[in-house]
C-alpha positions as CSV (number, residue, x, y, z in Angstrom):
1,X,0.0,0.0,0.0
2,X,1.0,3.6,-0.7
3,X,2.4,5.2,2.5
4,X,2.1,8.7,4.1
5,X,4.8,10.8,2.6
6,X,5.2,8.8,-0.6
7,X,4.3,9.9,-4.4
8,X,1.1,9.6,-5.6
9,X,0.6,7.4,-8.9
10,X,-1.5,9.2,-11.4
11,X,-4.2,7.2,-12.7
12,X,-7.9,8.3,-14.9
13,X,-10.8,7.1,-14.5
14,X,-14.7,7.5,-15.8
15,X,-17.0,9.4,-13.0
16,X,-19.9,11.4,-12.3
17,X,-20.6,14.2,-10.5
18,X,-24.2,15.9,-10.4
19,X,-24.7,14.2,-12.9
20,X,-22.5,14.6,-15.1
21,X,-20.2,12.1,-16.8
22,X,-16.9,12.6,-17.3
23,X,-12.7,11.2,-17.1
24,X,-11.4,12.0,-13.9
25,X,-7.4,12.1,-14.1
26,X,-5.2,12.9,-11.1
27,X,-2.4,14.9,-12.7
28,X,-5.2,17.7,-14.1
29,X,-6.5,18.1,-10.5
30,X,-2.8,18.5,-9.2
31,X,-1.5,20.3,-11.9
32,X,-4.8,23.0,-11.2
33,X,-2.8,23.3,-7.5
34,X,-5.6,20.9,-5.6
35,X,-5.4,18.6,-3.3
36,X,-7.4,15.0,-3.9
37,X,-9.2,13.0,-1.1
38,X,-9.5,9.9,-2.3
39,X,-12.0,7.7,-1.0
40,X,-11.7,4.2,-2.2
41,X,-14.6,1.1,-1.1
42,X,-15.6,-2.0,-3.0
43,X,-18.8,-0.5,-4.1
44,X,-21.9,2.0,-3.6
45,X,-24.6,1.2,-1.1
46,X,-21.6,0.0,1.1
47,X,-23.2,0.8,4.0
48,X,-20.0,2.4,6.0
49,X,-18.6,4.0,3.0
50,X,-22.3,5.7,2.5
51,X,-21.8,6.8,6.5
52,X,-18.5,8.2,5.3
53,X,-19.2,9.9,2.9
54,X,-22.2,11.2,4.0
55,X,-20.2,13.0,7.1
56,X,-18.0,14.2,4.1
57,X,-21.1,16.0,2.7
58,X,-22.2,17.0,5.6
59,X,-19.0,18.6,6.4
60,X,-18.8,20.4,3.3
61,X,-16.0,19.0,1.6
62,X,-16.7,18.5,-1.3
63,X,-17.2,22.7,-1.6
64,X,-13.6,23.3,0.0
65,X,-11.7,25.7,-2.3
66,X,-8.6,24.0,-3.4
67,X,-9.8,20.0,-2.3
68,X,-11.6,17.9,-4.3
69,X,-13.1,14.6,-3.0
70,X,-13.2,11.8,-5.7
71,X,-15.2,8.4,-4.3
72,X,-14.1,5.6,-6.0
73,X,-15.9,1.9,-6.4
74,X,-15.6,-0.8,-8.5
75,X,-19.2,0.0,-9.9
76,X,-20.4,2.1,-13.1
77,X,-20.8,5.1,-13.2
78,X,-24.6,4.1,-13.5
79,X,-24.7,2.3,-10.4
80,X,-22.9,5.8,-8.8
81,X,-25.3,8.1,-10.3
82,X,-28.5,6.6,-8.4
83,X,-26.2,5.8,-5.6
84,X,-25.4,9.6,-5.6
85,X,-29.3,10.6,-6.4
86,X,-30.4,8.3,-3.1
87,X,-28.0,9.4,-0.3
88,X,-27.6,12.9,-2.0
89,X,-23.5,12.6,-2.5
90,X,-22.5,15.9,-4.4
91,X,-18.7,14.8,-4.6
92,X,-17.2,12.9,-7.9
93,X,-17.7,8.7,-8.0
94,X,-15.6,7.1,-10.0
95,X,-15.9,3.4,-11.4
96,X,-12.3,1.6,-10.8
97,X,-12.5,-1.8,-12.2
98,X,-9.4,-2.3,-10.6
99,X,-6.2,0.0,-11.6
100,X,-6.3,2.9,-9.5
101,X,-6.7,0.6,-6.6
102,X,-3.8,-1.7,-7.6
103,X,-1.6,1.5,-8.3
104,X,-2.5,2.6,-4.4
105,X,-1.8,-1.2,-3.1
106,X,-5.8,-1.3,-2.0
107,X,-6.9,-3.7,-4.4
108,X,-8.9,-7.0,-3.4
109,X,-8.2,-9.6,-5.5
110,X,-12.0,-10.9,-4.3
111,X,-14.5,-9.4,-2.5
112,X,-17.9,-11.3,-1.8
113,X,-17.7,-12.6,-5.4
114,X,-16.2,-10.0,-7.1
115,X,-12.8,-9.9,-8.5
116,X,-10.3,-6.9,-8.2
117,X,-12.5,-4.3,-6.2
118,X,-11.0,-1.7,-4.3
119,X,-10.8,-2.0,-0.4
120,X,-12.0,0.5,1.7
121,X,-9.1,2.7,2.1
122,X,-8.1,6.8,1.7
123,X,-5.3,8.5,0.3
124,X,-5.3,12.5,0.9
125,X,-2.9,13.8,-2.3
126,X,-1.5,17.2,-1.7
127,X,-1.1,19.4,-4.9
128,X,2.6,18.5,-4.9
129,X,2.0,14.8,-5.2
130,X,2.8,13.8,-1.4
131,X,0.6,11.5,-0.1
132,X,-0.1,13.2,3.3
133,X,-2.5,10.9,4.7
134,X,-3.1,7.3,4.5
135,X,-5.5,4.6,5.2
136,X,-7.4,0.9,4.5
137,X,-8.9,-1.7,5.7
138,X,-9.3,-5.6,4.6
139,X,-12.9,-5.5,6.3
140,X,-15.3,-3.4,4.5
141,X,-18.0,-3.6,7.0
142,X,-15.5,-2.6,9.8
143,X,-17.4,0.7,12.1
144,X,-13.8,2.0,12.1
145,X,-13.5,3.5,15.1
146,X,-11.7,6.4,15.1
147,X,-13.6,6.5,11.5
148,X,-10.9,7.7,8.5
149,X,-13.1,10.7,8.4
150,X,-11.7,11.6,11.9
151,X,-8.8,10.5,11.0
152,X,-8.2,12.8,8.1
153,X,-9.8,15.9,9.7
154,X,-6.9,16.7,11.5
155,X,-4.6,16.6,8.3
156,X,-7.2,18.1,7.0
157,X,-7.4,20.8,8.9
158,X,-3.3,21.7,8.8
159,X,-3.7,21.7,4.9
160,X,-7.2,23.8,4.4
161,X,-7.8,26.0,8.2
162,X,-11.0,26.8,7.2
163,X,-12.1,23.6,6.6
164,X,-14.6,21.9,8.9
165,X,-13.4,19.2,10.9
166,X,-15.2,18.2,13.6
167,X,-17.0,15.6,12.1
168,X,-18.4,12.5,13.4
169,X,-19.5,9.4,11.3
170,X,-23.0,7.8,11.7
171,X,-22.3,4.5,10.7
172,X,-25.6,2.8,12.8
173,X,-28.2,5.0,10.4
174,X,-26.3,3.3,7.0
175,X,-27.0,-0.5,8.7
176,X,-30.3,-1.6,8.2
């Protein structure tokens, strides 16, 4: 796996955001002077990435001046429209069938049936390429506790003061 303090690989993938298809590729973003939150799971309804994620909106992240915030499954970008439509995600989803996550060493090579699916895992890429924070999990259903939302905040916070970071993550109104 890709460690704190290491350089990012650049990858592209197809995404949607509001709607709106498109190719999301990692050296455009950095090359604009942004920093990229990546937030890698398996795939949408997950319900603790959806908890995640969720906090993200709430938090307003997605909005941040200079931060982008890229979600990134093994599903379509179909699937991540109506997964975006349904819990109201405003940030980018990307479909990974497997590169990006194998680039960032947070690839599965199965998962419930599914072969090559991205872990759960984060990767906070500053606009110089660093990797400043770094995370996963082998247990996508893990209530991560601290959650990597927490987690992040605080690097967060360093990078972008006007950020909000206290953030909690809900992860009991995702589980049915």
């Amino acid at each position: 796996m890709i460690q704190q303090g290491q350089k990012a690989p650049d990858f592209a993938l197809p995404g949607i955001e509001r709607g709106e298809p498109d190719v999301y590729e990692l050296f455009r973003a950095i090359e604009a002077g942004d920093a990229v939150l990546l937030w890698f799971f398996p795939a949408t309804f997950l319900p603790t990435a959806t908890a995640e994620l969720a906090a993200i909106r709430d938090a307003g992240w997605h909005d941040a001046d200079g931060l982008r915030v890229w979600g990134i499954s093994m599903d379509s970008i179909y699937a991540a429209s109506s997964y975006a439509d349904q819990y109201d995600l405003p940030m980018a989803l990307l479909g990974d069938g497997g590169s990006a996550a194998d680039y960032y060493g947070v690839r599965h090579e199965e998962w419930e049936g599914h072969y090559g699916p991205p872990k759960r895992a984060v990767f906070l890429v500053g606009s110089d390429w660093d990797v400043a924070f770094a995370w996963a999990t082998d247990d996508a259903f893990a209530r991560s506790d601290p959650s990597p939302v927490a987690d992040v905040a605080s690097v967060l916070d360093e990078m972008f003061p006007n950020i909000e970071t206290d953030v909690s993550v809900d992860y009991d109104a995702y589980f049915g």
